[in-house]
C-alpha positions as CSV (number, residue, x, y, z in Angstrom):
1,X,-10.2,-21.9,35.3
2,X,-13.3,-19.5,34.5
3,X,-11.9,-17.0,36.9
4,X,-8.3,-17.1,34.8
5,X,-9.9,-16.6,31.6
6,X,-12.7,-14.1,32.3
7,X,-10.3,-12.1,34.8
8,X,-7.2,-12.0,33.2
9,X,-8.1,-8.9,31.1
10,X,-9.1,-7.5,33.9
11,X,-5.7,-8.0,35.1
12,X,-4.5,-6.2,32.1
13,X,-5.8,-2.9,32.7
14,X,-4.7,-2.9,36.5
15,X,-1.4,-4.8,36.6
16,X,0.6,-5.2,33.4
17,X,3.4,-5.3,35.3
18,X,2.6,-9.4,35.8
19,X,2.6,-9.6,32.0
20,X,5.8,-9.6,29.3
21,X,6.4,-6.3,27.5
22,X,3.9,-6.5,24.2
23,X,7.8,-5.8,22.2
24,X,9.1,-9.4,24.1
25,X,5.8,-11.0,22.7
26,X,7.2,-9.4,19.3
27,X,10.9,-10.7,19.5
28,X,9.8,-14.4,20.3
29,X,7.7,-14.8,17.2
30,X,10.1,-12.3,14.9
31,X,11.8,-15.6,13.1
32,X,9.3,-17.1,12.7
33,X,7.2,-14.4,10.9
34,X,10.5,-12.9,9.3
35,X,10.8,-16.4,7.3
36,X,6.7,-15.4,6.1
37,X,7.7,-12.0,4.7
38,X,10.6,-13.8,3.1
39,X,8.8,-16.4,1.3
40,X,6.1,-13.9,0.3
41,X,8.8,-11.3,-1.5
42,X,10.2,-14.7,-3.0
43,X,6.5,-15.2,-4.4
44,X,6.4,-11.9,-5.6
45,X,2.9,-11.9,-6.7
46,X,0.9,-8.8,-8.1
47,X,-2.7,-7.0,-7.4
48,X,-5.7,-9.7,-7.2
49,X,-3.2,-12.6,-7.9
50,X,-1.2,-12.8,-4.4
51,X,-2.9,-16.4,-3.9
52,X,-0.3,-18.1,-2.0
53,X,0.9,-14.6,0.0
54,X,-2.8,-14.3,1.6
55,X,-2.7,-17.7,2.6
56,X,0.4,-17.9,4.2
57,X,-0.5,-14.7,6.3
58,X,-4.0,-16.6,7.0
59,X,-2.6,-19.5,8.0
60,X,0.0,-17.8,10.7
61,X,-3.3,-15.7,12.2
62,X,-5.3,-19.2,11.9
63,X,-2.6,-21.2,14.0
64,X,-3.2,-17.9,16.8
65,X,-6.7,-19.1,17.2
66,X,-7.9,-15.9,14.5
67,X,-11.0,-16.5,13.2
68,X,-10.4,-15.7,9.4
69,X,-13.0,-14.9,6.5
70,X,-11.8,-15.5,3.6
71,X,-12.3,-14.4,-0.4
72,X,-14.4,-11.0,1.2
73,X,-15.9,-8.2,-0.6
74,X,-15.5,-10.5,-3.7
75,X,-11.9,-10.7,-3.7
76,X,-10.8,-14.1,-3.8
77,X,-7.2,-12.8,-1.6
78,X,-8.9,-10.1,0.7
79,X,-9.5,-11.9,4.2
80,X,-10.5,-10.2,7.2
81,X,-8.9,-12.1,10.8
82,X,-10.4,-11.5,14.3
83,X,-10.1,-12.0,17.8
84,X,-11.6,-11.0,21.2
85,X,-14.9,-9.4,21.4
86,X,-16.5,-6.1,22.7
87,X,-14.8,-2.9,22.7
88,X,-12.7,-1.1,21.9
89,X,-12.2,-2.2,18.1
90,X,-9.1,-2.0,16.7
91,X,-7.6,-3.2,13.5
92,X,-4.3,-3.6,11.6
93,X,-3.7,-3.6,7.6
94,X,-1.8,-6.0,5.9
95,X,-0.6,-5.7,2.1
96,X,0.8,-8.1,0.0
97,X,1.3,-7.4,-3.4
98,X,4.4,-7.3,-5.3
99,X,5.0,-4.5,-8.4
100,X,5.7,-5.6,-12.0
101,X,9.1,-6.0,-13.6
102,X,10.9,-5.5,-10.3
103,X,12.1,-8.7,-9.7
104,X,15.8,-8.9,-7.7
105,X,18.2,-10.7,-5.8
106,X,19.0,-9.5,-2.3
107,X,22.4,-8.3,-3.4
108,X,23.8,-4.4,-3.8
109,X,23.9,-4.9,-7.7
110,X,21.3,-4.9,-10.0
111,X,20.3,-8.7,-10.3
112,X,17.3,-10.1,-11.7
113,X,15.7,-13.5,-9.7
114,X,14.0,-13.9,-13.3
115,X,14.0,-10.9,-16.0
116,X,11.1,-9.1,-16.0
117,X,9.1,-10.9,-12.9
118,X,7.9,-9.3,-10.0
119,X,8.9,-7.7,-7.3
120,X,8.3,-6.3,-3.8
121,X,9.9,-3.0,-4.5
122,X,7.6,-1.3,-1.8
123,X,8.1,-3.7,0.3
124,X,5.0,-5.3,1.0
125,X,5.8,-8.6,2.0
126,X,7.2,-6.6,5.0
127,X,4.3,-4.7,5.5
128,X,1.8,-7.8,5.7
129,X,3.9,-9.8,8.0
130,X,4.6,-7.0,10.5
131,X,0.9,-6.3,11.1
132,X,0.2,-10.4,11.5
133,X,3.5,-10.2,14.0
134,X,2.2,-7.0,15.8
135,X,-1.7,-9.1,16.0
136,X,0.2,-12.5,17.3
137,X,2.2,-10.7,19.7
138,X,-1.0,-8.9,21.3
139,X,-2.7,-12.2,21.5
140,X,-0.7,-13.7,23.4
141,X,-0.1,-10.6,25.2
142,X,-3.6,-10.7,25.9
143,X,-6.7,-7.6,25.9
144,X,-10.2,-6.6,26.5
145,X,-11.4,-5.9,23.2
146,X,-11.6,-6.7,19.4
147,X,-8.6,-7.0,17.1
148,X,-9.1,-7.0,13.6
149,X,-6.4,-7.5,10.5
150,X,-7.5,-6.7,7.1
151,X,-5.7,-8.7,4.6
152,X,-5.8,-5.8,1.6
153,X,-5.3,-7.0,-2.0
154,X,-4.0,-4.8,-4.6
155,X,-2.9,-1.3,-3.1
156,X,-0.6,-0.6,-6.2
157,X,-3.4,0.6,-8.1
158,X,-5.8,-1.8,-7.4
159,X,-8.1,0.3,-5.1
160,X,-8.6,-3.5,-3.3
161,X,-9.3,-1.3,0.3
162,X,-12.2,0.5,-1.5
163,X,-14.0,-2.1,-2.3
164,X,-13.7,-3.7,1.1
165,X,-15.1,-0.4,2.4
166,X,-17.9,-0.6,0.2
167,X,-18.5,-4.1,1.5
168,X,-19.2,-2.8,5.0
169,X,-16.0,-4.4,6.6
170,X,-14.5,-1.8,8.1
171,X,-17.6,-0.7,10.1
172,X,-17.7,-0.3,13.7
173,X,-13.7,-0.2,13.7
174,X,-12.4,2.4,16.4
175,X,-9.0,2.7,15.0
176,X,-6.8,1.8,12.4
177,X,-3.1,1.2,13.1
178,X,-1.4,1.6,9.7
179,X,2.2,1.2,8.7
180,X,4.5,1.2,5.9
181,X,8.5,0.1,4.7
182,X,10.8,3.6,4.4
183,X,14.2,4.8,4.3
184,X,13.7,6.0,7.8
185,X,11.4,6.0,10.9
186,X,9.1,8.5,11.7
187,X,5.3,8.8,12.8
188,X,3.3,10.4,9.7
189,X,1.0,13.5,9.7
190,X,1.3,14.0,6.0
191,X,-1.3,13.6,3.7
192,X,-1.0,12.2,0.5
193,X,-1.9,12.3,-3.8
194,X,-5.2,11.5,-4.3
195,X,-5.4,9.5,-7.7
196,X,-7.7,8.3,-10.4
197,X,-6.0,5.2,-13.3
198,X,-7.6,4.6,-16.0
199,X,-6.8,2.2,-19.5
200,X,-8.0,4.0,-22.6
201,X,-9.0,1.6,-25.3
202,X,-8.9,2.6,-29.0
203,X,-11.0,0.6,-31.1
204,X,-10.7,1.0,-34.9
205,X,-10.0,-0.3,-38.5
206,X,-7.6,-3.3,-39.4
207,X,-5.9,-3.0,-42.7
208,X,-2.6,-3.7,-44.8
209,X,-0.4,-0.8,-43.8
210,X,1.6,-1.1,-47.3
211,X,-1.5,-1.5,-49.8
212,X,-4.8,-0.5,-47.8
213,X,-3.4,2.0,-44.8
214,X,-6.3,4.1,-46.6
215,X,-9.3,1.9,-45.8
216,X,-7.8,1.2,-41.4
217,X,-8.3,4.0,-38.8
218,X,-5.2,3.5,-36.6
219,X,-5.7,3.0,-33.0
220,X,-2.6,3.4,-32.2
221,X,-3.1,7.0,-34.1
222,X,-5.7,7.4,-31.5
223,X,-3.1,6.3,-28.4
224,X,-0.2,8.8,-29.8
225,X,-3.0,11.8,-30.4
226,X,-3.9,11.0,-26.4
227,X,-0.5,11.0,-25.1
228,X,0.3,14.4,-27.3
229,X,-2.4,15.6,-25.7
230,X,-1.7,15.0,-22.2
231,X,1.9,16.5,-22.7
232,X,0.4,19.6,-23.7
233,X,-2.0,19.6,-20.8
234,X,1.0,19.3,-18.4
235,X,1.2,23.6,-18.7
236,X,-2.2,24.1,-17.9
237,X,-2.4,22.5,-14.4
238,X,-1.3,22.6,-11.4
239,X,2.4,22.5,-10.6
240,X,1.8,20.1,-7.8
241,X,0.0,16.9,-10.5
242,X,1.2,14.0,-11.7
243,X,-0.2,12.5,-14.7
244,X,2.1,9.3,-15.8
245,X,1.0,7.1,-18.2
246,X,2.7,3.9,-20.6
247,X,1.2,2.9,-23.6
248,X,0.2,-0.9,-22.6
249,X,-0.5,-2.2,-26.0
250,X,0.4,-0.8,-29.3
251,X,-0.9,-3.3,-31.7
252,X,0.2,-6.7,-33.0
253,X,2.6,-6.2,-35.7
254,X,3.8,-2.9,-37.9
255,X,2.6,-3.8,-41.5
256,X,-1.2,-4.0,-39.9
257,X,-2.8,-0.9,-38.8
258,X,-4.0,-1.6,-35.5
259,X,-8.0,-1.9,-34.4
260,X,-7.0,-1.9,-31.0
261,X,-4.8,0.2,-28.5
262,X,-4.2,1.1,-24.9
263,X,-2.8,3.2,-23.0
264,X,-2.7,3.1,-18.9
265,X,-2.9,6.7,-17.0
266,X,-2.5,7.5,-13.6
267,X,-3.1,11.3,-12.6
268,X,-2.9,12.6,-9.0
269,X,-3.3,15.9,-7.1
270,X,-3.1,16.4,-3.5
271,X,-7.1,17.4,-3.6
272,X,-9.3,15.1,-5.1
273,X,-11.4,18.3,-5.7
274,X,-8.8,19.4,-7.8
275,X,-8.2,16.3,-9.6
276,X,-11.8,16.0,-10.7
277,X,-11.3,18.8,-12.7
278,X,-7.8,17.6,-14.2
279,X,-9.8,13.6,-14.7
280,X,-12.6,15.3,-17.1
281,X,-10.0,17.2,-19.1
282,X,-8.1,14.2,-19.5
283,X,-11.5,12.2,-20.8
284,X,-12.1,15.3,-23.4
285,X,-8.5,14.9,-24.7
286,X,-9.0,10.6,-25.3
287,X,-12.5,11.6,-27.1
288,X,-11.0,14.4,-28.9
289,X,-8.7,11.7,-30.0
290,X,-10.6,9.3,-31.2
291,X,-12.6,11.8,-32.7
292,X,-9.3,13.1,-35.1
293,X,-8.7,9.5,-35.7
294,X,-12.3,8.3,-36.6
295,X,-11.7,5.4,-33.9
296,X,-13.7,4.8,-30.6
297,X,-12.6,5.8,-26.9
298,X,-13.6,3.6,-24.5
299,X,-12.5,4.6,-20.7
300,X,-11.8,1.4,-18.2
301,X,-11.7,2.9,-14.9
302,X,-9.2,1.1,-12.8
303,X,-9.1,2.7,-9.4
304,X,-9.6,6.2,-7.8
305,X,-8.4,6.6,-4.3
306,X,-8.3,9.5,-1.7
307,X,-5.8,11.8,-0.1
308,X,-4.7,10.1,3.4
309,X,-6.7,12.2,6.3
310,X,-4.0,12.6,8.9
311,X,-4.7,11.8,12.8
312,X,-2.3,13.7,15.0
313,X,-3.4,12.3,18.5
314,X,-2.6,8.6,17.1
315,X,0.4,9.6,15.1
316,X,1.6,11.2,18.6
317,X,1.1,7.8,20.3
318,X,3.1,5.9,17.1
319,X,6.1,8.9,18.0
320,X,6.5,7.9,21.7
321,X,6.5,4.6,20.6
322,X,8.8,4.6,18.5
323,X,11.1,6.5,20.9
324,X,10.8,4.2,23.2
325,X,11.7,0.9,20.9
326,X,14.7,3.6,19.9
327,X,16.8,2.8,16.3
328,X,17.8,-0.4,14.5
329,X,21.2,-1.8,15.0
330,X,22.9,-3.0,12.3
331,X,25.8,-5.1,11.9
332,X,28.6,-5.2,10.0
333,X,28.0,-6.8,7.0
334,X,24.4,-5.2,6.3
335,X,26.4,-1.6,7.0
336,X,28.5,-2.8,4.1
337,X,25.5,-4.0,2.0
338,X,24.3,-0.4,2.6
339,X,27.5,1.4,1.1
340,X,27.3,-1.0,-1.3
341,X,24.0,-0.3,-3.2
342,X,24.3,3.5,-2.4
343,X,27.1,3.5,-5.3
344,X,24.4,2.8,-7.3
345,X,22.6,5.6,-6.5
346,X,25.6,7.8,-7.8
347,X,25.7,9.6,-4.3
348,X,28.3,9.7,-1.8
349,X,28.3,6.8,0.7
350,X,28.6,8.3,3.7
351,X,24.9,8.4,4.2
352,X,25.0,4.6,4.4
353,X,23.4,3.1,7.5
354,X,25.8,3.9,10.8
355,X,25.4,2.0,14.0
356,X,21.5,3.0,14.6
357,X,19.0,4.2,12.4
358,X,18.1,7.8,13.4
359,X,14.5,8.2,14.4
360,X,13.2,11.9,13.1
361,X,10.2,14.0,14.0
362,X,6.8,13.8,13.3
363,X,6.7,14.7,9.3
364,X,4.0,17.0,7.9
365,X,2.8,18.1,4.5
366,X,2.2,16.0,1.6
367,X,3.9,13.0,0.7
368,X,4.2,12.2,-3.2
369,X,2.5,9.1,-3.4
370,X,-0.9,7.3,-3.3
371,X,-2.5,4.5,-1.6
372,X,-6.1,3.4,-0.9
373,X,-5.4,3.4,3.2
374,X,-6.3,7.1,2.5
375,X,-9.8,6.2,1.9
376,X,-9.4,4.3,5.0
377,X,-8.7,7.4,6.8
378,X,-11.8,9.1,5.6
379,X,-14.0,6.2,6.9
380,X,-12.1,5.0,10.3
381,X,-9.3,6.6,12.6
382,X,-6.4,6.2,11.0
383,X,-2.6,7.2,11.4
384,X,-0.2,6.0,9.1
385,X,3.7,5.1,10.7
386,X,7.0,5.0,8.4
387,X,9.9,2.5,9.3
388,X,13.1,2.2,8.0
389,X,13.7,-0.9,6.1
390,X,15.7,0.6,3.3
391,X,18.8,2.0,2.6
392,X,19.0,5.6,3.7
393,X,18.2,7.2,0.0
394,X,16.5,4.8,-1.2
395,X,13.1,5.1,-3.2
396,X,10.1,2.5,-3.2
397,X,9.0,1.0,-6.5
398,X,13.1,0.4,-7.0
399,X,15.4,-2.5,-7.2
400,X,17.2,-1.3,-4.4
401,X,14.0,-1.8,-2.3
402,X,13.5,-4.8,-3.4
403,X,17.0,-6.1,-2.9
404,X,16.3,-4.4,0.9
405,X,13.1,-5.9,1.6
406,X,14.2,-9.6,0.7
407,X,17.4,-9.3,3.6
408,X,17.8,-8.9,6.9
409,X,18.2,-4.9,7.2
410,X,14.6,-5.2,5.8
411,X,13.3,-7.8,8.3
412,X,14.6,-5.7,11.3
413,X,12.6,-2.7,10.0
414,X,10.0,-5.1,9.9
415,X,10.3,-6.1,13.7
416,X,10.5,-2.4,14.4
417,X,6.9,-1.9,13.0
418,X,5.3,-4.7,14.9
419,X,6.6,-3.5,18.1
420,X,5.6,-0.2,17.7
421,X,2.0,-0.9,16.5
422,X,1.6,-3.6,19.1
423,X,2.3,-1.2,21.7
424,X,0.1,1.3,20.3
425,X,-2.6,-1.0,20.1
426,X,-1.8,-2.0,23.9
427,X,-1.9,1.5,25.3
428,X,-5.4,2.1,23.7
429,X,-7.1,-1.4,24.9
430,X,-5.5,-0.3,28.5
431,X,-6.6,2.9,28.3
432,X,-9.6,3.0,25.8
433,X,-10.0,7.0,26.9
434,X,-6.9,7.7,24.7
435,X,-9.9,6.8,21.8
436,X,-11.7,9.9,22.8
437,X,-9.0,12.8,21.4
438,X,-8.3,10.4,18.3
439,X,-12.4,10.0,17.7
440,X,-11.7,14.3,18.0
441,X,-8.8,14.5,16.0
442,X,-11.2,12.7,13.1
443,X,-14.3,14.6,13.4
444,X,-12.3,18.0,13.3
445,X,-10.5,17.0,10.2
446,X,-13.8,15.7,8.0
447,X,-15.9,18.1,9.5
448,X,-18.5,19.1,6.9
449,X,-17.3,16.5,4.1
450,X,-18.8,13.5,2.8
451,X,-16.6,10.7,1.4
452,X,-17.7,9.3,-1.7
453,X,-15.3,6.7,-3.8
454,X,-14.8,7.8,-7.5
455,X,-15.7,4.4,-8.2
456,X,-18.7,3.7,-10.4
457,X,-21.3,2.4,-7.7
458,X,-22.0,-1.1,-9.8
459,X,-17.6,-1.3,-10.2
460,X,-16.4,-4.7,-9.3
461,X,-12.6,-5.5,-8.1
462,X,-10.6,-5.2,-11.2
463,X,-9.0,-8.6,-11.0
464,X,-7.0,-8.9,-13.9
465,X,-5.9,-5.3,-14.0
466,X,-2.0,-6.1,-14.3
467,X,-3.1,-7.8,-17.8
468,X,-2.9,-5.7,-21.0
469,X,-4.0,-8.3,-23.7
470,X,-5.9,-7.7,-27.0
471,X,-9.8,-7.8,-26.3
């Protein structure tokens, strides 16, 4: 008995051949987790409040003998799951969060579970569950080495992951395996937006806007001034921002001039260099508008994350992996479901899903998006891999996605990703020499740069950040 379970990674390394494919390991455990991802997008819970999501994902890598911290780097859903010991380190990220007012049926029409709830329109619950199917699979697959899975809170905006980095979590972690729900399947060397979000408060003077508007200083005045502002702005940077914003609360009713106001910004840019300089002009313009309105500015930061830092020796090992699982079949009725709900896209449907998902090159450049795996990247190995579990044509952040991730065409893309990460996990623990060129890859690409969260260094997790009540 001690020779079977102190030899049989050694086993591993020299004859796999006695052992099932890791992708086997993935297939007999797909149900099982598929059910998981299905209850989590029925939860549908947002940033710091996925309660019920984070434990159903803990209690899956608890049952596979995981040993799981819980409520880390003061987030009461962040959990970190290991098993094994010694090196190499790997680890997996899991996400869980579900986006506001996207909540919908898994039908091709636009469907509400409950008007105005959540949703997983990014697909999330996917995400999560794949990454707990991919570490189950290599479990029982079995390694030499540490596997770790990060349970990550609040990527839609939340900054959840930079906190956990602050927290010291990620240290000692050789390379992170990262993956995420598409409209197709492709290993990713792009980069990505870099973004700071903020809510602006306006605090000024109550009054009777029919008989006393003279005597209130309108913080709402102080919102529309700020929003003006950033419109004009929009000429004077570069092309290639983003600055998107909603104004989260207006006041309480019309005849009262309002003492309080918000309004909830998100700017990126593809270099957070670059985006410093666009974040201070964007403070100048709330003060300058509180200023004109005689009302008081007062900044919340919400989260600030980086630009993802590309690996190409471990997106190169995601590609041939990926190759080698080959497309996604789909049968008839999720082909139709696909012609379906790209009517409602107003395109022609002869884009829909055919018999297998087409598996495309390696993609460069910049993708328009944000996430807080980038500062991930600046801190650990990391390679980020897309999978198809939408509709050719379809967006995240949509009903359509949501519709996708809570069916079946979703749950195969799903299954995709935990096969594909498993492997890639597998190859490195056999081979722990494919680490050396990845560990290059990373050096080369930070060379001479320091990361350094735009976080305030005394910010705590912003736990009710999807809340925009009065003060």
């Amino acid at each position: 008995m001690w020779f079977h379970k102190r030899m049989r990674p050694l086993f591993l390394l020299f004859v796999p051949f006695l052992y099932a494919e890791v992708g086997v390991r993935v297939d007999a455990y797909a149900e099982r987790l598929g059910a998981v991802s299905r209850q989590i997008w029925e939860l549908a819970e947002v940033g710091y409040k996925e309660t019920r999501s984070s434990e159903l994902l803990q209690s899956e890598l608890t049952k596979a003998e995981f040993r799981v911290q819980a409520g880390v780097a003061g987030i009461p859903t962040a959990f970190v799951a290991t098993y094994g010991s010694g090196k190499p380190v790997l680890g997996l990220m899991a996400e869980y969060d579900a986006l506001p007012g996207l909540s919908q049926k898994d039908v091709p029409k636009r469907e509400a579970m409950l008007a105005g709830a959540p949703g997983h329109g990014c697909g999330h619950n996917l995400l999560g569950a794949a990454s707990v199917l991919a570490a189950i699979a290599l479990k029982e697959e079995g390694f030499a080495g540490t596997l770790k899975v990060f349970g990550t809170p609040a990527e839609e905006g939340g900054a959840g992951k930079v906190f956990m980095i602050r927290a010291g979590l990620f240290q000692g972690v050789d390379a992170m395996l990262a993956w995420h729900p598409a409209d197709s399947s492709a290993g990713s060397n792009e980069s990505s937006m870099a973004n700071i979000s903020a809510k602006f408060r306006f605090h000024g003077t109550a009054a009777a806007a029919a008989g006393a508007a003279d005597r209130g200083r309108s913080a709402l005045d102080a919102v529309l001034l700020f929003g003006h502002a950033i419109e004009l702005m929009r000429e004077h940077v570069p092309p290639d921002a983003r600055m998107h914003y909603i104004v989260s609360n207006g006041g309480s009713a019309p005849n009262v001039v309002p003492d309080f106001a918000e309004l909830y910004i998100t700017a990126r840019h593809s270099s957070m260099a670059s985006l410093d300089d666009i974040w201070k002009r964007i403070l100048k313009a709330a003060e300058g508008s509180a200023m004109a309105t005689e009302t008081r500015s007062e900044p919340q930061l919400v989260g600030a994350v980086y630009n993802f830092l590309p690996n190409d020796a471990l997106t190169g090992m995601y590609d041939r992996n990926l190759r080698k699982f080959g497309g996604i079949r789909y049968d008839g009725a999720e082909q139709e479901f696909a012609v379906e709900l790209r009517r409602t896209l107003f395109t022609e449907p002869g884009l829909a899903l055919g018999s297998e998902a087409e598996i495309q090159k390696i993609r460069e450049g910049v993708f328009q998006a944000s996430t807080d795996a980038a500062d991930v990247s600046w801190t650990v190995p990391t390679a980020q891999l897309s999978v198809a579990t939408y509709v050719p044509g379809i967006t995240g952040h949509s009903w359509q996605s949501t519709a996708c991730a809570g069916m079946s065409i979703g749950r195969k893309g799903m299954v995709l990703a935990a096969k594909v990460l498993a492997q890639t996990a597998m190859d490195i623990y056999r081979d722990p020499k494919l680490l050396g060129p990845i560990r290059a890859q990373f050096d080369k690409r930070r060379a001479g740069f320091t990361y350094q969260s735009r976080l305030p260094a005394d910010a705590q997790p912003p736990l009710n950040y999807r809340d925009s009540k009065l003060p």
